[in-house]
Every structure is written in C-alpha cells, then in structure tokens.
N, C-alpha and C positions, 0 to 999 in steps of 0.2 A: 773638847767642846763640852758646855757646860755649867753649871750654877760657880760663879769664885767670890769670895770675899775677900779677896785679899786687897782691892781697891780700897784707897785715899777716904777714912769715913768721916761724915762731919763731925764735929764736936757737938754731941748731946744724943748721938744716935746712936744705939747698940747696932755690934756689927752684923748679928744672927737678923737682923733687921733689914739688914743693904743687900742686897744679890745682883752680881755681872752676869751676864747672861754674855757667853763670849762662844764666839764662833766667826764670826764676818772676818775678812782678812783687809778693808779698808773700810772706811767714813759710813757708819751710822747716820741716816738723813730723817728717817721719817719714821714714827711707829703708830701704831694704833688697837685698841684693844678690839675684841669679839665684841659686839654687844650683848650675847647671849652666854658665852660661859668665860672659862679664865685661859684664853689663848692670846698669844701679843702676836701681831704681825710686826715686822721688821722691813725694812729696804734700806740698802749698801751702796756705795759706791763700786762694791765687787763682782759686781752684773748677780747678783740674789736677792731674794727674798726668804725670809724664814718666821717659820709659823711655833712658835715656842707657846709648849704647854706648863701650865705656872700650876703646880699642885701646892691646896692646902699645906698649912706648916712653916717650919724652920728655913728661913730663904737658901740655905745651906745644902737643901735636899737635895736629891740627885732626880734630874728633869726627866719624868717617864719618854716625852716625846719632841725632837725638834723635827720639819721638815724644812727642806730648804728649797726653794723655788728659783728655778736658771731661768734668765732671761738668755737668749743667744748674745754673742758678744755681737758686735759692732765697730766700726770705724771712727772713732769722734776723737779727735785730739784732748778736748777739754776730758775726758775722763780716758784718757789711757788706753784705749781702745775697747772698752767694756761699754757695757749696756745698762748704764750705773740706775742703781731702781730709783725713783726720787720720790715717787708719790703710791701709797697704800688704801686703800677705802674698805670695809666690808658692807656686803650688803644688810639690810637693816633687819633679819631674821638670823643673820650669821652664817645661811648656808656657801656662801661665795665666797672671796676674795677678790679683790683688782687690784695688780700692780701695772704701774707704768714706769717706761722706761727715758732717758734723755737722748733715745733714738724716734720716740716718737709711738712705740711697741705699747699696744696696752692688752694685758694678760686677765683671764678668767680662771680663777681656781678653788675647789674645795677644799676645806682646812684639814684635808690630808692630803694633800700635796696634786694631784688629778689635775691636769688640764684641760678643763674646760671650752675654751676660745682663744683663738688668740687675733686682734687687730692690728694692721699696721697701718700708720698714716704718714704722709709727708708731712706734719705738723710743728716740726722742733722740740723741743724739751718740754717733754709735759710735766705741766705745774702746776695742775688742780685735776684729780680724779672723783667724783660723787656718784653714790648711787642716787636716784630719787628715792620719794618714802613707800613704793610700791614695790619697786626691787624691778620693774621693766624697764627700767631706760637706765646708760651709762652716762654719765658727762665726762669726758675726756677734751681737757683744756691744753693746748698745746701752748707757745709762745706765739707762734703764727696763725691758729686759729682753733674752734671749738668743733668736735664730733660730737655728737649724740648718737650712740646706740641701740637699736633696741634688740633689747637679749632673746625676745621671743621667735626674733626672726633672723634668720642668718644673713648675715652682711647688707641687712636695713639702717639705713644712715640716714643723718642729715649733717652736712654742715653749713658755720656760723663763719662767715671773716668778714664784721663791719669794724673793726678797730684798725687804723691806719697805723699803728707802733705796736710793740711788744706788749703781747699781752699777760697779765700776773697773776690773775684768778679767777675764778667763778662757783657761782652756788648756786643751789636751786631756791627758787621760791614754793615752787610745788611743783607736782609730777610733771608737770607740761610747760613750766615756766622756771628760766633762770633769767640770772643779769654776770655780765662780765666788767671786770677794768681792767685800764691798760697803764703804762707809757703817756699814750694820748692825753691822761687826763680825763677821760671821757667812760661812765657809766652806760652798758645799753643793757636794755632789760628783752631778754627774746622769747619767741614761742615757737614751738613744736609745730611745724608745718609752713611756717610763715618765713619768707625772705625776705625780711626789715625787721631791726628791731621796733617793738612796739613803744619803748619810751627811750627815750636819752637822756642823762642827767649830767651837767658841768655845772663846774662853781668851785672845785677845786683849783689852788691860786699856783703860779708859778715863783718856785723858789729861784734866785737867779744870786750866785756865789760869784764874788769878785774880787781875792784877795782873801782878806782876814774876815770880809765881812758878810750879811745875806740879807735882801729882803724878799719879801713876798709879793707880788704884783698879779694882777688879772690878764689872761690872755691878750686882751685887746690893749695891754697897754705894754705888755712885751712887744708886739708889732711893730711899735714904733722906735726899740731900743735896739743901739747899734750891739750884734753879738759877741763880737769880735771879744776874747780874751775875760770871756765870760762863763760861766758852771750853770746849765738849767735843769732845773732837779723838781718834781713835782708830780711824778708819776702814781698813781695810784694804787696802793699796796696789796691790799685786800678789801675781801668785801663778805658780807655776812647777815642775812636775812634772820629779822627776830624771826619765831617760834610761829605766829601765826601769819606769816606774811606782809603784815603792813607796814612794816620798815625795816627799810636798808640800811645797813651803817657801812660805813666808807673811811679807810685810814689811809692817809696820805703825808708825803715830806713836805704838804706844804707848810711846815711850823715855822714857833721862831728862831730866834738868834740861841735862847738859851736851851732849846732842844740840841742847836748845831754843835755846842760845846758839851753838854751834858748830857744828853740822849732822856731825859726824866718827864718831857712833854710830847705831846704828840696832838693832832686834831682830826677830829673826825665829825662827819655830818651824817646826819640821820635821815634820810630820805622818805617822808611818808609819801602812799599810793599817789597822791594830788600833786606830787612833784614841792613842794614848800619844802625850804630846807629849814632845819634847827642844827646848829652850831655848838658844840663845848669842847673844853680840852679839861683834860685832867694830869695830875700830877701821878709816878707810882707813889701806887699803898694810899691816892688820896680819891675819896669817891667825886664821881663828874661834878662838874660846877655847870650853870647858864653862861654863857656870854653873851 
C-alpha cells in the first residue's frame, strides 16, 4: 500500500509528477479532496473508504498516513456481496467525512478514521451525498428516495419521495432548500419541513430510439406513440445549482442524433427562480452557444 509510479504516463508528463495511490482491492468510484488541507477521500467498490494524506513534494514520497474506512458488507448481487462505497462528501470546514453505501448505509467520520454516526435506510443505492454550507444537515439521495439529516440531533430526519422513477441526483440550493431529478424527467425543488415540493420544473423532451435512429418528442406527444419495439431515454442526469442560487442547470439525454453517435453534444436548461427556461448546447472544449 502506497505512492507507485510505475503506471502508463502520458506523453509530456514527468513521471516524478503522476502518483498511484494503490490500496483498494476493486473499482475506484468516486474521490473528493478536504477543502481544508491535502487529504483525498477515496470509495471502492471493496465495501472501503480511504482517507490518503498527500504530503508536499516528489509524488514518489512515501504517504505519512492512509486510513481506511469499512463499511459492513452486505447482500447485493450487483456488487458481490460488498457494501461497495459509491458516494464521498466532506463537510465544508473539513472536520467530517460522509461515505455512502449501495446498501443504502450512510457513514459519518473524522479524517482519522472515528466513527461518528452511522444511518441506514431502506433507500437503494445512494447516488448523491451533500453537506449543506452550515455543516447541520446531510442530504442522502438514494435511487428510491431523499433523507435529510440533521447532524445535531440524533436520528432527526425528514424524508422526500415525490419522484415516481429512479431517482439520480440532488443538490442543495441552500441550507434548507434542494431540488432533485429523476428517470421521471421531472425537477422538484423541496424544503425542510414541508411535504410537497415547493416548485416542479419539465420540459425535458423524450428521446425515443428505434433501430438505427432517435428523435426527441415532448411528453405529451409520446402518449400518443405506439411503444411497442421502441428505446425511451430521457432521464435526467444531474443537476447543479449556480453559486448564488438563482439557477438551476439541468443535463439530460434528451439530445441529438449526433450526440447518439458521438457523445460531443449534450443539452441542458438553466432554470431561473421564476421557472422560464433558457436552452443551449454546447460542443467539448467549445464554450455554450444560445439556441
């Protein structure tokens, strides 16, 4: 376990420059740095976590400190019977850590290893962990629904399940407000205390694959299409609140023909507070255009 160079280096890159940081014994999913000093969190498909301290210098150095963080194993076919970590967060001072699991498990820890908390829900694979920008509430996004934590109080919850399909992300707006997507196509934006979300945003289109070909169509005009021997793709990817709250940006499959072959496009909609959407797509390496 340990700093290796001896991995594949690009061409134009000294090697004393690349460092493998190797220890996990399967799939790498997710990292994220300390916002506060030079510690990477890690999660594996290994049922671990691991908190690698990155010292000044030669990427070749020998690492003062790894810790590795267990999740318990679990039952799940899709990951071999492990507790495979998928999602990392720190909190926004650095003193925490949150790992989540594809059991649904989500862990509290200090970046030397101490457990904290630990939560389990019946939620499925959790696929978006956040602190807010206070560091008092958790957001733990499952596939089947949203917990919200609060850290201060032991086993104070709330949850979220208005999305009728799988759901694939969420972010905070601020301390007491997120929004999620789903599967459904459908943005809801929620609040802390409240059972409804407070806005809903569609207008994401349905991609509908048939053969060699794709177009894109509006909900309401799928309804009328025979489905029979047909691909419906349209789900909402992610989602990503600017800096000061007032827009949402939203990525979805629902692009074109030459996304489908080349993957180089993509669209997304920017949602301000007033619900109006604005529309662009961009190209990589090319900055957004209007449409």
């Amino acid at each position: 376990m340990g700093i290796s160079t001896k991995a594949r280096i690009p061409h134009g890159i000294i090697p004393c420059d690349v460092a493998t940081l190797a220890g996990h014994s399967d799939e790498v999913v997710v990292c994220a740095w300390s916002p506060t000093c030079s510690l990477l969190a890690s999660g594996s498909h290994d049922s671990t976590a691991r908190i690698w301290t990155i010292i000044d210098g030669p990427c070749n150095s020998t690492l003062r400190d790894v810790v590795v963080l267990t999740h318990a194993e679990a039952f799940t076919v899709e990951d071999n019977g492990l507790a495979a970590i998928c999602e990392v967060d720190w909190k926004g001072d650095g003193t925490l850590l949150a790992t989540g699991s594809c059991t649904g498990e989500t862990r509290i820890w200090t970046p030397d290893g101490a457990l904290v908390s630990s939560f389990e829900e019946d939620m499925g694979h959790i696929v978006s962990l956040r602190w807010n920008q206070m560091g008092n509430r958790l957001l733990s996004c499952g596939s089947e629904k949203v917990v919200v934590w609060d850290i201060n109080t032991a086993g104070s919850r709330q949850e979220f399940n208005f999305h009728t399909a799988r759901i694939l992300d969420a972010d905070w707006k601020n301390n007491t407000s997120f929004a999620t997507c789903s599967v459904d196509r459908k943005i809801h934006v929620c609040q802390i205390g409240l059972n409804r979300p407070t806005k809903t945003f569609s207008g994401h289109r349905v991609r509908i694959i048939t053969g060699n070909t794709a177009t894109c169509k509006a909900d309401e005009e799928v309804d009328n299409l025979l489905i029979e021997n047909m691909l419906l793709q349209g789900e909402i990817n992610g989602i990503r609140w600017s800096p000061a709250g007032g827009l949402l940006a939203s990525c979805s499959d629902d692009a074109s023909i030459k996304e489908l072959i080349n993957n180089t496009h993509r669209k997304e909609n920017v949602w301000p507070s007033n619900g109006e959407v604005v529309q662009f797509t961009y190209e990589s390496s090319i900055s957004p255009r209007i449409s």
